[in-house]
C-alpha positions, 0 to 999 in steps of 0.5 A, a space after each residue: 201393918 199386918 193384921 193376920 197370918 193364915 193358912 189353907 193348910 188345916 194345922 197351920 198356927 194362924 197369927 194375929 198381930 197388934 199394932 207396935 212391937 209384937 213377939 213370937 217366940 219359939 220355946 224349948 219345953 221341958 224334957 226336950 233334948 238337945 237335939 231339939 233346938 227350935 231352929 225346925 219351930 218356923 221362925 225363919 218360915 214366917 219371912 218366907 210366907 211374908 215374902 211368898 205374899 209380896 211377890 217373892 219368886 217361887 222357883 222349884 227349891 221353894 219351900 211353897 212348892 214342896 209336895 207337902 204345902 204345894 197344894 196349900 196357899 197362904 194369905 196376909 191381911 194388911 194395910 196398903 195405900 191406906 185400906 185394909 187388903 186381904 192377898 192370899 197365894 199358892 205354890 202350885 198356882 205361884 204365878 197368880 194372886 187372890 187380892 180383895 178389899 181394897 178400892 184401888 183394885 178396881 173389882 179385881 180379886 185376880 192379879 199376876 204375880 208381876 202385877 201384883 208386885 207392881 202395885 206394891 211398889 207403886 203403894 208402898 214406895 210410889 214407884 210409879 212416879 220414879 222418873 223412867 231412867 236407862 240404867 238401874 231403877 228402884 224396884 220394890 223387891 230390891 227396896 221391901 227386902 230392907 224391912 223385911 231381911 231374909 237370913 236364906 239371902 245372907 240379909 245379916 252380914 252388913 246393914 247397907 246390904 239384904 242379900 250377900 249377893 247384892 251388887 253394889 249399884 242395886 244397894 246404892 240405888 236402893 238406899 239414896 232412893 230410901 234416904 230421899 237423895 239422888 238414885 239416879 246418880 248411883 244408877 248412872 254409877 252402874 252404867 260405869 260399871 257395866 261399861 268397865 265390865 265390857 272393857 274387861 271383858 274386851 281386854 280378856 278377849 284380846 289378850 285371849 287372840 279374839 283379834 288375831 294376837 294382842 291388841 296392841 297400842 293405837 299409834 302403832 296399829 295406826 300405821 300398820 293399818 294405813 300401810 296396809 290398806 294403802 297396800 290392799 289398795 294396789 292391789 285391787 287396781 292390779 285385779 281390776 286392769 287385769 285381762 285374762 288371756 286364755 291362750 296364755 299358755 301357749 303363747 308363752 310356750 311360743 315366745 320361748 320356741 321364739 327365743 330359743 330359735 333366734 339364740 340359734 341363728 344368732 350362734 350359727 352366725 357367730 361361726 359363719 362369720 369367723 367362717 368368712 374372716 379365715 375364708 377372706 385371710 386365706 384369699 388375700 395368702 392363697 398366690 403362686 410362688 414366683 416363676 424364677 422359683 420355679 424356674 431354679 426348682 427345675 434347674 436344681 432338679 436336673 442336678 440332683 435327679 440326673 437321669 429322670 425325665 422331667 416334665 416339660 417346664 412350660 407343662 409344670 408351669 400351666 398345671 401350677 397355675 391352674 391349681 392356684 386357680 382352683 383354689 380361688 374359686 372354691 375359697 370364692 365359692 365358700 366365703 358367698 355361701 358363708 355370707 349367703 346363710 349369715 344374710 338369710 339368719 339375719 333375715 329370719 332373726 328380724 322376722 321371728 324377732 318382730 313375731 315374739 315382740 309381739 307376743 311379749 306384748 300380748 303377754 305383757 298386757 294379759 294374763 293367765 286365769 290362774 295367774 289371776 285367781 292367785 291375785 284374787 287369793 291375795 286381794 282376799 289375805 290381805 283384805 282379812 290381814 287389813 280388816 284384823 288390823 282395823 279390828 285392832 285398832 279400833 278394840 285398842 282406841 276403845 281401850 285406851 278412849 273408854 278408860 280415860 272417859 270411864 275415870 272422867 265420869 267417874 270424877 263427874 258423878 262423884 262431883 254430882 254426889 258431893 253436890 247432891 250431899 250439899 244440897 240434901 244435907 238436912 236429909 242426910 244429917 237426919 240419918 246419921 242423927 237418927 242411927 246415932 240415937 239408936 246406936 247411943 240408946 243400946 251401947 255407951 260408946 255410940 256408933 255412927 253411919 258414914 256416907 262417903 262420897 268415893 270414885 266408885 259411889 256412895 260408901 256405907 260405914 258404920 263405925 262402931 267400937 268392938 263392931 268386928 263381934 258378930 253380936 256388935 255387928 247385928 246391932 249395926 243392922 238393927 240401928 240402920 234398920 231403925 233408922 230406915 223406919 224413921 225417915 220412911 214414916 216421915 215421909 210416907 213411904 214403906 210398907 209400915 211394918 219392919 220384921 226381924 228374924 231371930 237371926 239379928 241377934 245371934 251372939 248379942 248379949 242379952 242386954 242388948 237384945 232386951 235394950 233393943 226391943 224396948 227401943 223397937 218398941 218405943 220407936 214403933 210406938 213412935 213413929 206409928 209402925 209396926 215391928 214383928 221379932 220372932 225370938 228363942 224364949 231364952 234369948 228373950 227374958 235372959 235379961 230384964 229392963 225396969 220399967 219395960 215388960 216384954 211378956 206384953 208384946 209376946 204373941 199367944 201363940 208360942 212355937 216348939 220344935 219338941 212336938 211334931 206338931 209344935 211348929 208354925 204349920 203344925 206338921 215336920 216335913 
């Protein structure tokens, strides 16, 4: 239990509490104005300065580290591991605590804030027996914030959570672990989760292009992978066998210098040869006319040149044959030359033939540097086109493998749930009956806690007629809050005290709010812890219970937002 509250701060209202049920209440005095509604009277500060004391951060929007209290500490003597300690802290030194009275602290009166925090949890929760685990653990922040519920976090919108912004795996890790049942099951839940977000994440980014296009299916991409690699593969055997000729060029240049003059000779000895065919027909027709023709060609021209002295016959006949003669020889002499060049061309052909044979092969079996920089550039394209299909492949695997592997263990956890509710029943059975009994003890129609095994882990419901109210549901936060004090006393866990903030029952009915805390009252009572409620007074004696007197729980000091210097550090800033 907390014994005092106080402050350097020399206007501070220090507080001092009992044992059970303990009220402070912030009053509206006579002649203040409406404007003055005691929400500035500090109600809501005592939480802050409770968890500013139980190693709460202090970032720079902290109240502690305002200018007008930075230089101020504040301290809480309680009860820890059954001792009596005494923690004081300040903003301007936040990262360290003052601790003294315990044994446990060994002589030390100086702790970090993160030391200090650890040996909360270890005596408030025993954490430090919590076996190590790879995923989410129970952390005494996450845990203490359950009894203590700060309306700045959003604490009072539903009972299974004390922050809105608590994430599931942190409220279903702390609640198994407070109700006694499995955690690590809800701890294995959220490595689903965290695996699920990196799959999401994953498919955000395919879908982005992060692999070139869309993913796409893993059978598809298979085969355009092999294909592609098989392709690649080739390729790199051809830059491997391949011999770079610096001559390449020239050579080339060469061999179609060689070609070029072959196709020539091979078309001069087109013409020779018909040159040699006319020549050769032209020989076999070339033969002087007969010698009786000759002779009638002379008789014929006596008659019809009468008068003019011809030739003698035999002078005519010796010139004709020497003509024929002629003729022969030179049709002779041009068929040899014919034949003569056709024979040195072909000759030539076969020597610039053999010449460009051998350097086709040359170029066959080498080739040019930048022929062979192109077949590296296209190694390298196509190695980047392989490695984006792997990348695909593999991202579509993940995608399609972790899905069904995620729905797998889904089922395996909610089947280690269901049996860890089976084995832990007379646990759980234990909470529903002791939120039931609170719940019946403030509404005739009593609610109740469900725990419901689902795919996404364990799921708090609490069934409550009219529970849509905001008032109804505050109720709900109050009989689980109960409930949570009842299993912790009886197992010896928790900080031994629960402090509810004004908050929890805004827009309850007055007679719940009074029928609340006399069932706070008498389950502290009870149960031997201790329950702090700060409360407008007006909200506090607008109904009565017989037999139950709420004065006698009310603190001497008494909050008001009338005077500058009515609220709880005794100044407005």
């Amino acid at each position: 239990m907390i014994s005092r509250i106080f402050s350097s701060l020399a206007t501070f209202k220090k507080l001092e509490f009992k044992p059970g049920l303990n009220i402070l209440i912030a009053q509206k005095e006579a002649g203040a104005t409406d404007k003055q509604t005691r929400n500035r009277a500090g109600k809501t500060s005592l939480i802050e300065i409770v968890h500013f004391l139980t190693g709460s951060d202090a970032g720079k929007d902290s109240l502690f580290r305002s200018a007008a209290l930075v230089d101020e500490s504040f301290g809480m003597e309680f009860d820890l591991g059954g001792e009596r300690l005494l923690v004081e802290r300040s903003g301007h030194h936040k990262s360290k605590v003052h601790v003294e009275g315990a044994s446990f602290l060994r002589g030390k009166i100086s702790l970090s804030n993160s030391e200090w925090v650890e040996l909360l949890g270890e005596k408030m929760f025993a954490l430090r027996q919590v076996p190590e685990n790879d995923g989410r653990t129970p952390t005494f922040r996450s845990l203490f914030a359950y009894f203590v519920r700060r309306q700045l976090s959003g604490a009072f919108t539903t009972p299974e959570k004390q922050a809105t912004m608590q994430q599931a795996g942190d409220y279903q890790v702390a609640l198994l672990f407070l109700l006694g049942l499995d955690w690590m099951i809800a701890s294995d839940w959220q490595k689903v989760r965290d695996r699920e977000k990196t799959l999401a994440a994953l498919k955000k980014a395919a879908g982005a292009g992060a692999f070139g296009s869309s993913v796409g299916k893993a059978s598809d991409l298979r085969t355009q992978l092999t294909v592609a690699e098989a392709r690649l593969q080739d390729l790199e055997s051809q830059v491997t066998a391949f011999r770079v000729l610096p001559q390449y060029r020239e050579m080339e240049v060469e061999a179609d210098q060689l070609t070029r003059a072959i196709n020539e000779f091979s078309n001069a000895n087109v013409i020779d040869a018909a040159a040699v065919r006319d020549l050769e027909r032209a020989m076999q027709a070339e033969a002087p006319p007969p010698l009786e023709d000759l002779e009638s060609l002379y008789a014929e021209a006596g008659v019809v040149l009468p008068g003019v002295a011809i030739q003698r016959y035999e002078d005519v006949r010796s010139f004709h044959e020497s003509v024929i003669r002629n003729r022969r020889d030179y049709l002779a002499g041009e068929l040899e030359a014919a034949r003569q060049r056709v024979a040195v061309r072909e000759k030539e052909k076969l020597r610039l033939d053999e010449r460009r044979a051998t350097v086709l092969g040359i170029l066959r079996s080498h080739g040019a540097l930048d022929q062979f920089s192109k077949l590296q550039g296209e190694v390298g394209r196509r190695e980047a086109e392989v490695e984006s299909l792997r990348q695909r492949f593999e991202a579509a695997e993940q995608l399609e493998g972790t899905k069904n592997e995620l729905e797998i263990e889904r089922n395996r956890l909610t089947l280690r749930l269901r049996r860890d509710f089976a084995e832990q029943k007379a646990r759980l059975s234990e909470a529903i009956l002791a939120f039931e009994e609170t719940s019946r003890r403030l509404y005739e129609s009593a609610g109740s806690m469900t725990v419901e095994e689902t795919s996404n882990g364990p799921a708090f419901q609490f069934p409550m007629q009219g529970s849509r109210s905001k008032g109804i549901k505050n109720m709900q936060i109050f009989c689980f809050d109960m409930m949570l004090m009842r299993l912790c006393a009886k197992r010896g866990v928790g900080p031994g005290f629960l402090i509810h903030d004004s908050h929890l029952f805004d827009g309850v009915d007055g007679r719940q709010v009074v029928s609340a805390l006399k069932v706070g009252a008498e389950t502290a009572e009870e149960l031997g812890f201790q329950y702090i409620v700060t409360m407008n007074e007006d909200d506090a004696f607008k109904e009565k219970i017989e037999g139950f007197d709420l004065r006698k729980h009310v603190l001497p000091v008494v909050l008001t937002d009338a005077r500058d210097d009515g609220g709880l550090f005794g100044f407005r800033f």
